[in-house]
C-alpha positions as a printed Julia matrix, in Angstrom:
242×3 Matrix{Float64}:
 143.98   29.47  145.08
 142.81   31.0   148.24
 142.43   34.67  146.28
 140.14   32.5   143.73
 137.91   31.35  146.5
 137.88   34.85  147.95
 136.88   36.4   145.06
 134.22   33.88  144.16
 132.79   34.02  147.45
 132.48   37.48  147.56
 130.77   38.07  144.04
 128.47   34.99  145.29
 127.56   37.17  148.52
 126.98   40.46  146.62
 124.27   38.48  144.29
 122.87   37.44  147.49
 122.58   40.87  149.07
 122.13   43.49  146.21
 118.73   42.67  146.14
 117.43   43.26  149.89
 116.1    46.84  149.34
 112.93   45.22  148.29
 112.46   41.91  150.15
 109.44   41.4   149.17
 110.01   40.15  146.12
 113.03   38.31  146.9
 113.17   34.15  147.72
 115.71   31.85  149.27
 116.15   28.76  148.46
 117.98   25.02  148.24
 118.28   23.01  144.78
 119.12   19.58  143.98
 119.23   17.71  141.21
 120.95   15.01  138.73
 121.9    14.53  134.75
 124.34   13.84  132.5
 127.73   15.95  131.83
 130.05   15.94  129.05
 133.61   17.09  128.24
 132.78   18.86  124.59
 136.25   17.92  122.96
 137.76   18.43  119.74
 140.48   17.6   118.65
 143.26   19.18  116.41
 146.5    17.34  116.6
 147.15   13.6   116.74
 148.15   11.23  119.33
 151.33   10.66  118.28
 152.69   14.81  118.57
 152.86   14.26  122.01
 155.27   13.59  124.38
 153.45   11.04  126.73
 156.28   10.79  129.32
 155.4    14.47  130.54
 152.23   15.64  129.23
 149.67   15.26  131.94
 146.49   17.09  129.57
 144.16   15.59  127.36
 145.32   14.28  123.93
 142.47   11.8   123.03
 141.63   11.95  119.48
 137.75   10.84  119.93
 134.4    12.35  121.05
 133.94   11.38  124.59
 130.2    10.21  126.28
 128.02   11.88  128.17
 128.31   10.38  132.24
 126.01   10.95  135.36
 126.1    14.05  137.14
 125.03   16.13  140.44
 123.85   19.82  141.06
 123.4    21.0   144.98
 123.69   24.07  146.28
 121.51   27.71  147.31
 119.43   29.88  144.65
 117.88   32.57  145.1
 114.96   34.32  142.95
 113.77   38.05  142.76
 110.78   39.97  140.86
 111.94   42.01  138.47
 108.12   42.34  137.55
 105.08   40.41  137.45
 106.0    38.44  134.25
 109.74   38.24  134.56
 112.25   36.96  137.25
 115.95   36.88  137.93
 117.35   33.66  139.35
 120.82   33.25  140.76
 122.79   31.42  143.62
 126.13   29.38  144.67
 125.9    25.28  143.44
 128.23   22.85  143.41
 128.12   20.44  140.12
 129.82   17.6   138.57
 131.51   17.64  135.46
 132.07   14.31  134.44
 133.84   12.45  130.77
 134.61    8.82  130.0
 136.49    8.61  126.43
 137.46    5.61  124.41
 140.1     6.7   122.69
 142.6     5.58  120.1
 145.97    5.55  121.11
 149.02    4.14  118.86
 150.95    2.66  121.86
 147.89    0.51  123.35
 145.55   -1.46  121.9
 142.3    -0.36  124.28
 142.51    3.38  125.75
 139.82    4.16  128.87
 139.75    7.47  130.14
 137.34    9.07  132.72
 138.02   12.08  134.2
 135.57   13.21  137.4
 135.56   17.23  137.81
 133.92   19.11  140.76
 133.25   23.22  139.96
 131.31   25.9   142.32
 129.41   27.86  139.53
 127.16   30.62  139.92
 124.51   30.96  137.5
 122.7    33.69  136.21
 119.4    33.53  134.82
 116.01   35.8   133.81
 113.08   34.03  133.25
 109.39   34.49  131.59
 106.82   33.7   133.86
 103.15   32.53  131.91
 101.22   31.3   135.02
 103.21   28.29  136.73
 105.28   27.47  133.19
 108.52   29.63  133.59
 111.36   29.91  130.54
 114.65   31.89  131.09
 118.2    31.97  129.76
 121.27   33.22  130.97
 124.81   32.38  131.79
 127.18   30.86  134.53
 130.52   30.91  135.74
 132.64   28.49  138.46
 135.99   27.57  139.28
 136.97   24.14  139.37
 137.63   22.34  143.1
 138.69   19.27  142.85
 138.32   15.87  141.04
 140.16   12.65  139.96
 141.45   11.17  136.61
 141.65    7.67  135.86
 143.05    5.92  132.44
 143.22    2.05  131.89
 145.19    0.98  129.1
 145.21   -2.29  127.92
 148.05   -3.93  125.39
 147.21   -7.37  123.34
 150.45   -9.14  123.54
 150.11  -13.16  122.92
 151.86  -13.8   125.69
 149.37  -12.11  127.56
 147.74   -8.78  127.96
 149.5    -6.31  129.45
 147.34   -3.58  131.72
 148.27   -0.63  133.36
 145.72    1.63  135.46
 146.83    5.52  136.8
 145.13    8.21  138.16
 145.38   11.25  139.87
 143.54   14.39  141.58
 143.02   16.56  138.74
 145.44   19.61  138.79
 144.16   22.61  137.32
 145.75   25.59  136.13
 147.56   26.13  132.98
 151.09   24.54  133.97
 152.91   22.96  130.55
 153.58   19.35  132.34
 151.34   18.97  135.42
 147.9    20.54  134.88
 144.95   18.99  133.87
 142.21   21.53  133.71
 141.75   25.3   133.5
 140.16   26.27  136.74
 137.11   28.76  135.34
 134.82   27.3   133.57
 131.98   29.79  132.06
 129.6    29.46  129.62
 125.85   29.87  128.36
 122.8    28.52  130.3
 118.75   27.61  129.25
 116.47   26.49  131.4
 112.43   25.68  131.86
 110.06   24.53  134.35
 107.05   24.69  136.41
 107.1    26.62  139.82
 104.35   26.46  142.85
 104.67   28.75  145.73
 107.1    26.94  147.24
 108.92   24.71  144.97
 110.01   25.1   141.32
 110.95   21.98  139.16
 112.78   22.35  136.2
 114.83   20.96  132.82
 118.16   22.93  132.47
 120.92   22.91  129.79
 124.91   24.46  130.5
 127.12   25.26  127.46
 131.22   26.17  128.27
 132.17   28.78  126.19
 135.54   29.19  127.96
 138.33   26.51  126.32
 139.08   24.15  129.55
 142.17   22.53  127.68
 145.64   23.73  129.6
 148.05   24.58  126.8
 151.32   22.26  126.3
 153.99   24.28  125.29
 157.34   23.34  124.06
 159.65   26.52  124.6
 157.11   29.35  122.62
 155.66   26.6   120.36
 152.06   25.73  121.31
 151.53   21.64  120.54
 148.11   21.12  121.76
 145.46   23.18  120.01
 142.33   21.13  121.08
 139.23   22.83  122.37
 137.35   21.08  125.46
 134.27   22.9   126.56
 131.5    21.55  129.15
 128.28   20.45  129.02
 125.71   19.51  130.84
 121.62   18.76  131.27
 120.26   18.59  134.83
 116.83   18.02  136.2
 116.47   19.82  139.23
 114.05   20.64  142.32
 114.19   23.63  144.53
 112.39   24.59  147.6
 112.25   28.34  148.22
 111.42   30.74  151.41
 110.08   33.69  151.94
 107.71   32.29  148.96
 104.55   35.07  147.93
């Protein structure tokens, strides 16, 4: 874990730095913002393949919701001309799910699951006046988070409930982790900038398959796909603004 960080830190400094031969076109900045982000999952095998005693993954066999979100963290901007623009910088985001789920051993199935990544995008933008459009990419490593399922059995003697949850555990371990820890994917984004600050609509799309792989000896069981999304609306404030 601590060569992950050191890597990503050091890629994150090198976007900040390659740049400084011509300072004059380059900006510093802070953004903020909020949204909604969603676990992209599909499916492929049913519930019941699994076996639930040591499978700590997702199995859930529906579409899960979009849930509120967070983006905070440095940018940076520099003029690769008068009409175009390369944005960058090191955020830390939210990637949030909440599925309702069938599940043949309980009648209601609740699952949220509350995911914390340090991405770095990479964008280039069109600049028409103070409308900006751009496109890119991103990529992150996942930090930390929590699961939490309720499950709830109709018995007529009573319901029966049971709550767990856990930090999420990423990695690609058979019977303890949750999550893979990179996360990359596809980014679009568009706005208005001022001197000064720069206010924009932004969508992510994971490419890379988050799902940790159960495996039973060579025999891969879970063949689901789980991808992230998100849409954030975000301000930034920049210095060293022209």
């Amino acid at each position: 874990m601590k060569r992950t960080f050191s890597i990503f830190l050091f890629i994150a400094f090198w976007l900040s730095c390659c740049p400084v031969s011509n300072a004059q076109n380059l900006r510093f900045g802070v953004k903020a913002g909020a949204g909604v982000a969603n676990l992209d999952y599909e499916p492929e095998s049913s519930a019941d393949t699994f076996d639930f005693d040591f499978y700590r993954g997702l199995f859930y066999n529906k579409k899960s919701s979009f849930r509120p979100t967070f983006l905070v963290g440095g940018t940076l901007e520099y003029d690769l001309s008068k009409d175009f623009f390369l944005s960058s910088g090191v955020q830390v985001t939210g990637k949030f799910a909440h599925v309702e789920a069938d599940d043949p051993r309980w009648s209601t199935n609740d699952f949220r699951l509350r995911a914390f990544y340090m991405q770095i995008p990479m964008n280039v933008h069109y600049r028409a006046g103070k409308f900006f459009l751009g496109a890119g990419g991103y990529a992150g490593i996942g930090v930390g988070g929590k699961w939490k399922n309720t499950n709830v059995y109709e018995d007529p003697d009573g319901d029966i409930t049971k709550n767990s949850s856990d930090k999420i555990k990423f990695g690609n371990d058979e019977f303890e982790s949750n999550l893979k820890r990179f996360d990359a994917g596809i980014r679009a984004e568009m706005g208005f900038g001022f001197k000064r600050i720069r206010l924009s609509l932004a969508y992510d799309h994971g490419l890379a398959n988050n799902v940790s792989k159960f495996k039973d000896g060579k025999q891969v069981i879970s063949v689901s796909k789980l991808r992230h999304q998100a849409v954030t609306v975000t301000a930034a404030y920049y210095w060293l603004a022209k």
